[in-house]
Backbone as numpy.savetxt, mean C-alpha at the origin, in Angstrom:
# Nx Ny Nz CAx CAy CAz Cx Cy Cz
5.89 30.08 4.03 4.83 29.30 3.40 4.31 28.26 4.38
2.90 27.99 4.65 2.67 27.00 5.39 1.72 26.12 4.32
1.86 24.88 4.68 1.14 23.84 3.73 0.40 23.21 4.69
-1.15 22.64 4.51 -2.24 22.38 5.62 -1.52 20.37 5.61
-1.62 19.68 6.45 -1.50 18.17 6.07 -2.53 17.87 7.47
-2.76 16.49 6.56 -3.54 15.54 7.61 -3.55 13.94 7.47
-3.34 13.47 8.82 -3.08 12.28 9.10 -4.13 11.31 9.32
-4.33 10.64 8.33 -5.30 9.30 8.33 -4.79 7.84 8.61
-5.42 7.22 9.49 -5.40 5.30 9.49 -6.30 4.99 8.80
-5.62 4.04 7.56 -6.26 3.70 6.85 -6.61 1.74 6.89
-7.30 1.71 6.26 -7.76 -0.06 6.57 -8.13 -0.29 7.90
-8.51 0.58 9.07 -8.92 0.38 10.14 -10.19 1.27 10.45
-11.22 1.27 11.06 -11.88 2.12 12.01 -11.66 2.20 13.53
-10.58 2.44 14.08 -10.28 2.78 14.73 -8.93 3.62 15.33
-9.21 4.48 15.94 -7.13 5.01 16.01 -6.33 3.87 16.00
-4.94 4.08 15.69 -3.57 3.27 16.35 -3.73 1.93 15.88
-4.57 1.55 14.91 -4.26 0.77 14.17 -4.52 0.46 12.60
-4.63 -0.15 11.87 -4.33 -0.15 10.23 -2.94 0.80 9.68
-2.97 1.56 8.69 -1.58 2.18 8.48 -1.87 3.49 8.57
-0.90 3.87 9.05 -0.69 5.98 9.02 -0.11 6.26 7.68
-0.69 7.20 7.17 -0.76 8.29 5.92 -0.73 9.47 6.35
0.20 10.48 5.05 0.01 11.70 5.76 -0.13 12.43 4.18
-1.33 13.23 4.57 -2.06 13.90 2.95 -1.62 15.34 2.78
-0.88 16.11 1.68 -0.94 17.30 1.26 -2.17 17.64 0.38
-3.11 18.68 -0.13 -3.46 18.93 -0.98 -3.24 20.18 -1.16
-2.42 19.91 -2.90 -1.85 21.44 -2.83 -2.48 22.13 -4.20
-2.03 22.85 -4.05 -2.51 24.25 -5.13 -1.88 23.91 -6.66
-0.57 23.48 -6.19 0.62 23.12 -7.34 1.72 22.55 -7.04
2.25 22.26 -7.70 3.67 20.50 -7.13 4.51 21.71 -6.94
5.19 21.06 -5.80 5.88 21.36 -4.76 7.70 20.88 -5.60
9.06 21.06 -5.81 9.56 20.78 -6.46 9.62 18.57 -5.63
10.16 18.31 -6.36 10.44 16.69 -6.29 11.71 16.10 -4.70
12.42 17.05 -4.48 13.47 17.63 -3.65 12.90 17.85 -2.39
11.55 18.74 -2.34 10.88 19.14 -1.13 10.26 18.18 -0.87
9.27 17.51 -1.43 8.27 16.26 -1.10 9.06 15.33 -0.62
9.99 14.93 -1.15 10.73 13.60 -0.49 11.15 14.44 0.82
11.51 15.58 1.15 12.27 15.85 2.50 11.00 15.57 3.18
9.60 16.16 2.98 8.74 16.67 3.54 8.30 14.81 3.76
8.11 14.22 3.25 7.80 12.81 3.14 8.86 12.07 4.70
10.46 12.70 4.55 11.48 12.14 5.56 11.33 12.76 6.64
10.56 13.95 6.87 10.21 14.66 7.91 9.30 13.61 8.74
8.27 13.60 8.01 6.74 12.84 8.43 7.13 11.18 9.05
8.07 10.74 7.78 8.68 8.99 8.73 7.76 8.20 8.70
6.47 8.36 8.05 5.50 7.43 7.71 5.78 6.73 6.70
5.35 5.09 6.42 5.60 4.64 5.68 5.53 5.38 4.09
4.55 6.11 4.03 3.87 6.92 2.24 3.39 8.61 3.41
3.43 9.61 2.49 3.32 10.64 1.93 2.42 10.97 1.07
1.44 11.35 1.09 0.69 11.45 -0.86 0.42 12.98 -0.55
0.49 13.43 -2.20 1.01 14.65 -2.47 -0.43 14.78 -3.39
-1.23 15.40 -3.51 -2.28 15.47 -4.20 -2.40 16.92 -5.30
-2.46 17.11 -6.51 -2.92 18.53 -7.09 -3.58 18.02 -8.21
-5.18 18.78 -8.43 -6.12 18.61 -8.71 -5.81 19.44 -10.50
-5.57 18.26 -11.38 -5.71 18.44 -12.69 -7.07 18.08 -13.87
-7.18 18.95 -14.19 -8.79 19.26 -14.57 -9.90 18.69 -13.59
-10.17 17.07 -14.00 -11.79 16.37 -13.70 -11.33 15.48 -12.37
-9.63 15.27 -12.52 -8.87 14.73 -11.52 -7.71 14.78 -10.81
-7.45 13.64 -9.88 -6.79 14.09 -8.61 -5.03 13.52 -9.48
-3.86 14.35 -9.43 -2.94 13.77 -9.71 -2.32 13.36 -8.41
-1.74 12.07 -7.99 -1.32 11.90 -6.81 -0.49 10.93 -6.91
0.40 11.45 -6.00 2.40 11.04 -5.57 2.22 10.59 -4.66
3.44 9.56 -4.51 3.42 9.02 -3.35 4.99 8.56 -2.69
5.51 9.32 -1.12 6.79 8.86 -1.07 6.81 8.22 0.28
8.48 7.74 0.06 8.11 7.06 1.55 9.40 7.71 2.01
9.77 7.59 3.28 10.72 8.16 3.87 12.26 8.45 2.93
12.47 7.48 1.92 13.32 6.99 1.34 13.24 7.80 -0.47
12.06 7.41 -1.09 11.78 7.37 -2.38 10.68 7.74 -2.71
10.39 7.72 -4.01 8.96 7.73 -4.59 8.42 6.38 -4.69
7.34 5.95 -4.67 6.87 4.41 -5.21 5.95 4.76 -5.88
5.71 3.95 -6.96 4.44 3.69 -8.34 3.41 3.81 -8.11
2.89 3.25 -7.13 1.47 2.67 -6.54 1.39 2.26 -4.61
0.56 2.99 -4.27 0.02 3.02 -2.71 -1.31 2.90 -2.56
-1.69 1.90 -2.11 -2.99 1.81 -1.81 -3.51 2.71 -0.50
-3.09 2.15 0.64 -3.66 2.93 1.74 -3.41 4.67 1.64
-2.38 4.94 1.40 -2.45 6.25 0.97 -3.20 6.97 0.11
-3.65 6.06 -0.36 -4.85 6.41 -1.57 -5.87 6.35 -0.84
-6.63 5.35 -0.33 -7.46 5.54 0.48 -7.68 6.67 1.55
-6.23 6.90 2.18 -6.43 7.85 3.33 -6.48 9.46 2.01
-6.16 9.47 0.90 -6.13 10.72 0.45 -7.69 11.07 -0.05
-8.35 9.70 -0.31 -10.13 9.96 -0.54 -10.67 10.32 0.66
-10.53 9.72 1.43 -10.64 9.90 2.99 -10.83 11.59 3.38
-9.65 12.10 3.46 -9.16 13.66 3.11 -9.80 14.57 2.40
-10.07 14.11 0.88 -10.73 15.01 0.03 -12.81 15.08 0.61
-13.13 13.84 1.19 -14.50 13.62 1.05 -14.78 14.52 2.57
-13.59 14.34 3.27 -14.18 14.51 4.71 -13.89 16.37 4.83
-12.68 16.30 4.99 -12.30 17.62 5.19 -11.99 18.99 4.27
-12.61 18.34 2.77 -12.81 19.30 1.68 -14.07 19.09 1.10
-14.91 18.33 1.42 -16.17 18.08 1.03 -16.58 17.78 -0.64
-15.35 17.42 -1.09 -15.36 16.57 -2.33 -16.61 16.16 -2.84
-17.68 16.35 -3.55 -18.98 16.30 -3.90 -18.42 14.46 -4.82
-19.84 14.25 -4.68 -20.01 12.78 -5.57 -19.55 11.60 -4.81
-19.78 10.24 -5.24 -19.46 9.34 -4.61 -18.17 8.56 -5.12
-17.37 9.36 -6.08 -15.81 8.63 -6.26 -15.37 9.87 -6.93
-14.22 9.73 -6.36 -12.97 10.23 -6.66 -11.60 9.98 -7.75
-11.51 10.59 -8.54 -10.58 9.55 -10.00 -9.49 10.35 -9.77
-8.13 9.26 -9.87 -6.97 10.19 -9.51 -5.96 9.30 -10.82
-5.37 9.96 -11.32 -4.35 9.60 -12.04 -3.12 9.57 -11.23
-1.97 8.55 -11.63 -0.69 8.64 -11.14 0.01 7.79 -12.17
1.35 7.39 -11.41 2.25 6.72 -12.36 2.05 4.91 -12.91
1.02 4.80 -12.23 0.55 3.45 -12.73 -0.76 3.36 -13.14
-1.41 4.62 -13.78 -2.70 4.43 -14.51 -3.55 5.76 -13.47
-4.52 5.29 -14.59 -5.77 5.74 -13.37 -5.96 5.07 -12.73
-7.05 5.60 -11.25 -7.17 5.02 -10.14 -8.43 5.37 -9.27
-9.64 4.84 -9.20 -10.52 5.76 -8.91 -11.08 4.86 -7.16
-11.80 5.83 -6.07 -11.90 5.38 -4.99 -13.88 6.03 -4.88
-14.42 4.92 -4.69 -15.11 5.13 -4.09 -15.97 4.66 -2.80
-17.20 5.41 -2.67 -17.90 5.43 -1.27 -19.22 4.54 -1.46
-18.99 2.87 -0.77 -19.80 2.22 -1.09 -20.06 1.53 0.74
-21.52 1.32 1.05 -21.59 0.64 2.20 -20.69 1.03 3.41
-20.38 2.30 3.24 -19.54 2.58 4.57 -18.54 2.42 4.66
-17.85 1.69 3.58 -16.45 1.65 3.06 -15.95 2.63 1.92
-14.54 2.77 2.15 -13.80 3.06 0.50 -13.72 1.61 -0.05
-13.91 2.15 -1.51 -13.33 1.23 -2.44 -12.61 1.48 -3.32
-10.83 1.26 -3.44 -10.10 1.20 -4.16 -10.39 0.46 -5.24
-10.59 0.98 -6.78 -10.00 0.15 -7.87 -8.72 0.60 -8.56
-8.17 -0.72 -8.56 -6.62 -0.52 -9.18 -6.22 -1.57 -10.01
-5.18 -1.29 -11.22 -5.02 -2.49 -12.27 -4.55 -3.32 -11.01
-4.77 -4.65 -12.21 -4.17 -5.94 -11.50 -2.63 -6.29 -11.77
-2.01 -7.04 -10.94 -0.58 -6.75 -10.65 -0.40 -8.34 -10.40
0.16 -9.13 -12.07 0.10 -10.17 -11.71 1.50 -10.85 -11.53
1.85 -11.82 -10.56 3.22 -11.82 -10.46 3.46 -13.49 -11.09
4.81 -13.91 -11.07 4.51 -15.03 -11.74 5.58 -15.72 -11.44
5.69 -17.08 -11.75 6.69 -17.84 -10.57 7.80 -17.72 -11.09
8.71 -18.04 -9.86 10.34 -17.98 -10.68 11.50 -18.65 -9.27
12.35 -18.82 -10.34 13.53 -19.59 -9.53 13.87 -19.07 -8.10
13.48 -20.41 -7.06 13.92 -19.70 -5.50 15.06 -20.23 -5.78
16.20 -18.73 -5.44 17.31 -18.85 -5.12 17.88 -19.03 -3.83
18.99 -19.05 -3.65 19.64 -19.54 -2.29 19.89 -18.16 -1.21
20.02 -17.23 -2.30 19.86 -15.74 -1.68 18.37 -15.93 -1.04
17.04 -15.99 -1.46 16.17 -15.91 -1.12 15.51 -16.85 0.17
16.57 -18.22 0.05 15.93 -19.05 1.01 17.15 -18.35 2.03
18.15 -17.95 2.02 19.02 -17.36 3.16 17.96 -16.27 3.92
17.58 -15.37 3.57 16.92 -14.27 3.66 15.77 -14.43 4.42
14.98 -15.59 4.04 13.82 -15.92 4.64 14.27 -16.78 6.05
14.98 -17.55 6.02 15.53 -18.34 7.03 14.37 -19.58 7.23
13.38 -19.66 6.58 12.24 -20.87 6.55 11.97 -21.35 5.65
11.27 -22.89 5.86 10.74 -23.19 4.29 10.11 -21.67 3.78
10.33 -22.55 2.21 9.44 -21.70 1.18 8.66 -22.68 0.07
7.31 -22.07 0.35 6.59 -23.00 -0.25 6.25 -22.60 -1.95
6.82 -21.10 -2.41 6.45 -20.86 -3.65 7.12 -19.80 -3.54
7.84 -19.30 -4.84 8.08 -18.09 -5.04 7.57 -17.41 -6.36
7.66 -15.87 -6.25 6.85 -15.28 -7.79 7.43 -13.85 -7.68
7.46 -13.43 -8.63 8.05 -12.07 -9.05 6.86 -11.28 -9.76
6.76 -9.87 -9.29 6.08 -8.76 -9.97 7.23 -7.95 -11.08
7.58 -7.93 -12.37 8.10 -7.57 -12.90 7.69 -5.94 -13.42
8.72 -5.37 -13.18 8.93 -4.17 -13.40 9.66 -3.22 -15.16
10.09 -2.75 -15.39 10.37 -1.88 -16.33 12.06 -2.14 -16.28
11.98 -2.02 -14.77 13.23 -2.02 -14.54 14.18 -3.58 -13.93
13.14 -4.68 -14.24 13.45 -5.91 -13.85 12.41 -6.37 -12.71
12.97 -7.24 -11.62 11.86 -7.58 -10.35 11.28 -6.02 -9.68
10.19 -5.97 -9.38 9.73 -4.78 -8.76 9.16 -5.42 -7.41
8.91 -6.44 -7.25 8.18 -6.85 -5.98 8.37 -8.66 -5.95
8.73 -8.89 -4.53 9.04 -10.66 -4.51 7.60 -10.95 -3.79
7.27 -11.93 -4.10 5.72 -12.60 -3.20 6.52 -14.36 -3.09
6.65 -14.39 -1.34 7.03 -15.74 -1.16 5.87 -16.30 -0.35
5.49 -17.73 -0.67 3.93 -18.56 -0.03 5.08 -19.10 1.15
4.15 -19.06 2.31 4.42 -19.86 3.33 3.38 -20.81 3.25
3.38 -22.14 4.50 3.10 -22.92 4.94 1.31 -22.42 5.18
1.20 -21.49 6.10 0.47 -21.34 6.57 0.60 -19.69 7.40
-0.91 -19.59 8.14 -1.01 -18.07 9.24 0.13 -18.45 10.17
0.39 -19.42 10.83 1.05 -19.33 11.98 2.61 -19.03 11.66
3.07 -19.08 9.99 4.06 -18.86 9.80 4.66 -17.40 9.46
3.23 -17.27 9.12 3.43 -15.42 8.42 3.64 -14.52 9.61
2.86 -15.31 10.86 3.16 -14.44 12.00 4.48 -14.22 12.53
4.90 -16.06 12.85 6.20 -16.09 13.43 7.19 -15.25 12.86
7.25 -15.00 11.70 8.07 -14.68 10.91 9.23 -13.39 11.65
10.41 -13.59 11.70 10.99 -12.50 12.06 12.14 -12.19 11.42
11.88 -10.95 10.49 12.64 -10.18 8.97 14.02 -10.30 9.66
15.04 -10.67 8.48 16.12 -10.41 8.68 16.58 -9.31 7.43
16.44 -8.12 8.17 15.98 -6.66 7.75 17.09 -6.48 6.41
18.07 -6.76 6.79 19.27 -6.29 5.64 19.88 -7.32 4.49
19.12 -8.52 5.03 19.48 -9.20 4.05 18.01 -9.38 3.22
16.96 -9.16 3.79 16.07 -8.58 2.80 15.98 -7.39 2.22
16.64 -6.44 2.64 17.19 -5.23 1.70 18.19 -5.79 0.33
19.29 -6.97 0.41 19.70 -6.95 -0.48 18.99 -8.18 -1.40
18.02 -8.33 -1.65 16.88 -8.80 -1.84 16.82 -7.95 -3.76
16.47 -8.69 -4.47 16.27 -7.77 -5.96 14.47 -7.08 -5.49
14.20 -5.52 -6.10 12.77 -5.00 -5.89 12.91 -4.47 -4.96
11.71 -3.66 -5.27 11.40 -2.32 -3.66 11.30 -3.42 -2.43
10.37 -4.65 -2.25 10.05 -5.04 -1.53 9.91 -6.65 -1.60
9.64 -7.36 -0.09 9.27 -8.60 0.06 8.02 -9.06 0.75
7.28 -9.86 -0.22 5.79 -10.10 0.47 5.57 -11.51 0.95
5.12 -11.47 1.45 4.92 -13.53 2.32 3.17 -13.43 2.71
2.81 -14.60 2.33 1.60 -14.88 2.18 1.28 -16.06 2.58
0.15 -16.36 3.22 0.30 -17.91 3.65 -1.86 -18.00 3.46
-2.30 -19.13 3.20 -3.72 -19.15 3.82 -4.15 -18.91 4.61
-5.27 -17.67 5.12 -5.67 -17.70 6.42 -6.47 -18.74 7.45
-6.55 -18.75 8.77 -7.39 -19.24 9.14 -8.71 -18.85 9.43
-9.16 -17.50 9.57 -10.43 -16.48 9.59 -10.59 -15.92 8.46
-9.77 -15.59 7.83 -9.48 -14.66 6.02 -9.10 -15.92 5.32
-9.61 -15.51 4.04 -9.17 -16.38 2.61 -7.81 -16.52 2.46
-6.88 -14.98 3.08 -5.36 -14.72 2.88 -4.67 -14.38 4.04
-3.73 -14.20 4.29 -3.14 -12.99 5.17 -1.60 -13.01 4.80
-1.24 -11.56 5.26 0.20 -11.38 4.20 1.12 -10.41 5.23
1.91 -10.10 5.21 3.14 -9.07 5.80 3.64 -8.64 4.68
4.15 -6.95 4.73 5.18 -6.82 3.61 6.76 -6.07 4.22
7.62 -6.13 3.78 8.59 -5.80 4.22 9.47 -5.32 3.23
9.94 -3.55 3.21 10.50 -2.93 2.25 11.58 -2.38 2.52
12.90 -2.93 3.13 13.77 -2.22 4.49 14.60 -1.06 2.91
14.79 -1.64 1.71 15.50 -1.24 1.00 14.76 0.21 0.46
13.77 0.52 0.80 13.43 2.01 1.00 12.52 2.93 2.08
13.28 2.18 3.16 12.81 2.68 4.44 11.99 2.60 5.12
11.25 1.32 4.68 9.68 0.94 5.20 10.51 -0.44 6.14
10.38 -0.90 6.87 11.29 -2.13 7.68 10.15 -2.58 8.10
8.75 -2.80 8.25 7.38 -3.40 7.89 6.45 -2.55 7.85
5.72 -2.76 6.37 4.40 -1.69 6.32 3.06 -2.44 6.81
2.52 -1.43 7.76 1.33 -2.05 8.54 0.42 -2.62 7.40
-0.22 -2.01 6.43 -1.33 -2.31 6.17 -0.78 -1.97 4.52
-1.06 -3.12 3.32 -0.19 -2.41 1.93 -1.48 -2.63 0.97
-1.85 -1.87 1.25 -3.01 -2.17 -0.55 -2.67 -2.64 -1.71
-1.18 -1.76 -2.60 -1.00 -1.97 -3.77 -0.74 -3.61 -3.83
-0.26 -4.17 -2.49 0.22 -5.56 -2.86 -0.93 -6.42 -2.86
-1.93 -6.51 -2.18 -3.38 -6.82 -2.56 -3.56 -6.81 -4.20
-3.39 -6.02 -5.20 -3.31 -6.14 -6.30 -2.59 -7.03 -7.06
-1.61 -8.01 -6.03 -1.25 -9.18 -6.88 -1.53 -10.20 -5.77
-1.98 -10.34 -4.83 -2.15 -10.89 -3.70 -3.72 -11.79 -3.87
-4.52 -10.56 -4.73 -6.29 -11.43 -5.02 -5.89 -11.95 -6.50
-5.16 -11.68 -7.44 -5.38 -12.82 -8.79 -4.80 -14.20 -7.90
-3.96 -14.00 -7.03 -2.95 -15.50 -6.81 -3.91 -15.91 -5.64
-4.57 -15.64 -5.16 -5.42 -16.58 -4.17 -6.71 -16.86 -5.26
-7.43 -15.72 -6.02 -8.71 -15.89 -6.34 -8.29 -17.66 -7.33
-7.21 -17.70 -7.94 -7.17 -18.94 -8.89 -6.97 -19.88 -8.13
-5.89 -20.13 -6.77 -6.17 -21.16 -6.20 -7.21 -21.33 -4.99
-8.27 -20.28 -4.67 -8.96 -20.83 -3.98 -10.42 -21.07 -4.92
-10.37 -20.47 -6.11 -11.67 -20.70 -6.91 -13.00 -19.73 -6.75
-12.22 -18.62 -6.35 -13.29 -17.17 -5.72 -12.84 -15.81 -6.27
-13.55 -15.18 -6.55 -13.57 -13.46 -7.32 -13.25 -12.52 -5.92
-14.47 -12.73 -4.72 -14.44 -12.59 -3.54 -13.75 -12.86 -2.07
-12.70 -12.77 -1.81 -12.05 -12.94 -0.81 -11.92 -11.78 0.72
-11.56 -12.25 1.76 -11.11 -11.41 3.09 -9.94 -11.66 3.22
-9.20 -9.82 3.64 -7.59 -10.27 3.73 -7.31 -9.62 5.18
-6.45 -10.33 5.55 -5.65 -9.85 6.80 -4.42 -9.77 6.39
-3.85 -8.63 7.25 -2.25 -8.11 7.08 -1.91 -8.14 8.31
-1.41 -9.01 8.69 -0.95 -9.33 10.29 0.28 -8.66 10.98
0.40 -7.44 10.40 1.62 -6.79 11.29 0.69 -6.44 12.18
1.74 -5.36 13.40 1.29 -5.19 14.72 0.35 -4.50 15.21
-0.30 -3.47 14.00 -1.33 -2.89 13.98 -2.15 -3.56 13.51
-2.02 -4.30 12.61 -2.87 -5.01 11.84 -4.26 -4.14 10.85
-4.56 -4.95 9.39 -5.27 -4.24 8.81 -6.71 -5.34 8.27
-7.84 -4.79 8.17 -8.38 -5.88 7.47 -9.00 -5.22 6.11
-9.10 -6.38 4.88 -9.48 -5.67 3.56 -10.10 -6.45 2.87
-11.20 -6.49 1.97 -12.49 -6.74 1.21 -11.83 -7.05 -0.10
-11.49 -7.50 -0.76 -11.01 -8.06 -2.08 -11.74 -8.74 -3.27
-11.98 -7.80 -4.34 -12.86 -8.42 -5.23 -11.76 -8.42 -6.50
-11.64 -9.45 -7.13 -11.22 -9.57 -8.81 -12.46 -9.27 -9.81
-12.24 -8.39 -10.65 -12.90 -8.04 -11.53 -12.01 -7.83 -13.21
-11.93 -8.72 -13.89 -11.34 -8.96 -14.74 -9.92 -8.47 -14.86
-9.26 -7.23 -15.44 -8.17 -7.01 -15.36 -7.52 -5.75 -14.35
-9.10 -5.61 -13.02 -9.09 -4.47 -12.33 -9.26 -5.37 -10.92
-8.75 -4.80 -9.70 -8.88 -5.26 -8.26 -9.36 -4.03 -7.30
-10.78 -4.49 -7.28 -11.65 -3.88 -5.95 -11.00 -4.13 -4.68
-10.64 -2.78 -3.42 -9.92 -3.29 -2.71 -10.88 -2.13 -1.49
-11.37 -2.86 -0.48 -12.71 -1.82 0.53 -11.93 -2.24 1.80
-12.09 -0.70 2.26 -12.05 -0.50 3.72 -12.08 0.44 4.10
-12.13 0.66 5.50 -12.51 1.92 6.38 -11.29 2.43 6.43
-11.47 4.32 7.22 -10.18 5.00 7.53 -10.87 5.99 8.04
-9.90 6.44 8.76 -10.04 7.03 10.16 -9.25 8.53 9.98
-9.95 9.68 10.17 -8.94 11.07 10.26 -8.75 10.62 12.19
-7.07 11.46 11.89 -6.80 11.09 13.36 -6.25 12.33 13.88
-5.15 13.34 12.41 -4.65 14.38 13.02 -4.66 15.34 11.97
-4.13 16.75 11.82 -4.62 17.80 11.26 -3.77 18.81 11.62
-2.81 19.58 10.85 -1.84 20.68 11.30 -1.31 21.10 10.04
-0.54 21.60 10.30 0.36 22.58 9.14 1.91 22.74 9.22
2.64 22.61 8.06 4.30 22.58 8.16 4.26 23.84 7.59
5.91 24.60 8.28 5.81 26.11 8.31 7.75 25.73 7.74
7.53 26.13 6.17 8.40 26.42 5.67 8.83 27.74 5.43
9.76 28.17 5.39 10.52 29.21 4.90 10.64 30.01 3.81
10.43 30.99 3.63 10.39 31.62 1.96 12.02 31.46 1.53
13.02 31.20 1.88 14.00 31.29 1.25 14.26 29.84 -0.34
């Protein structure tokens, strides 16, 4: 059996930087067993697994490690995929997954992600958490999950801190949630953020959309704007367009096809 995949940077127009995605679109789901190998093969932060149910796109998403709920750039790079190299008619794309619908469209030369809003909310910094970080902390907040914390968002000082910043990988693995986000005010952007997920195999994701979804309610209230610019200052770096729209987050940017091949599985 061979399955076609293709590799998009997403949140960038240009190669070798914003984040790498790697897109299936298949005929029919693949068992749950194969995708995650096929996902640990690839070693990219996300995987998206795409099969087209009735009017829309159903789409998975793994990372070297797991499945996760919600991926932005992978989403993007999978509109990306369908518009470019399947010629996907219309100007958006509606995909269902495990956190709602999700629809992407083609506005001004950008994608535009809309995705629910993902609001997180403050809570006790613990001593685990200030160990972990090894710096002040100027705020902490939790994205609550089903299953308890699903995501930490800690405020720094400022940009020059989000940069300095250097993860202490395993003790942010034992961290509660998939992941840890740090955010500080930008000095060119409204925001800028890093995310760091060592506890399912991501040890920094270049460029994270879904966290943008709690990233624009918590700036849009304290800076007093619907409209914001975000930077994600890892080493590739990403930049992203951020609109709040009541209980939905507009999230625009470019992406780039970069590669294109096929995995040659085995009939056994």
């Amino acid at each position: 059996m061979q399955l076609e995949f293709h590799q998009v940077d997403a949140f960038t127009n240009r190669p070798f930087a914003g984040n790498p995605a790697m897109v299936y679109r298949l005929d029919s789901w693949l068992s749950d067993t194969l995708m995650q190998q096929i996902a640990a093969e690839h070693n990219l932060a996300e995987t998206a697994f795409l099969v087209k149910e009735g009017a829309v796109w159903h789409i998975r998403w793994f990372t070297p490690l797991a499945e996760v709920p919600l991926c932005g750039h992978a989403t993007l790079a999978s509109a990306q995929v369908l518009f470019e190299c399947y010629a996907e008619p219309g100007e958006y794309i509606d995909f269902t997954c495990l956190s709602g619908a999700l629809r992407v469209s083609r506005e001004a030369g950008r994608l535009v992600l809309d995705f629910p809003l993902r609001r997180a909310e403050p809570c006790e910094l613990t001593a685990q958490v200030e160990q972990a970080m090894g710096m002040p902390v100027h705020g902490l907040l939790a994205l609550q999950g089903q299953q308890g914390i699903q995501e930490l968002l800690v405020i720094l000082a400022s940009e020059a801190e989000v940069r300095a910043f250097r993860p202490n990988l395993p003790a942010l693995a034992e961290l509660p949630g998939l992941g840890v986000l740090i955010s500080a005010p930008g000095e060119r952007h409204d925001f800028v953020s890093r995310y760091f997920a060592p506890a399912i195999g991501i040890n920094e994701d270049p460029v994270t959309g879904s966290t943008h979804c709690m990233l624009t309610p918590y700036w849009a209230e304290r800076l007093g704007k619907i409209e914001l610019s975000a930077y994600q200052c890892s080493a590739r770096g990403g930049e992203l367009h951020c609109r709040l729209e009541g209980e939905r987050v507009k999230i625009a940017g470019q992406a780039l096809l970069v590669a294109s091949g096929r995995l040659y599985l085995s009939e056994d």
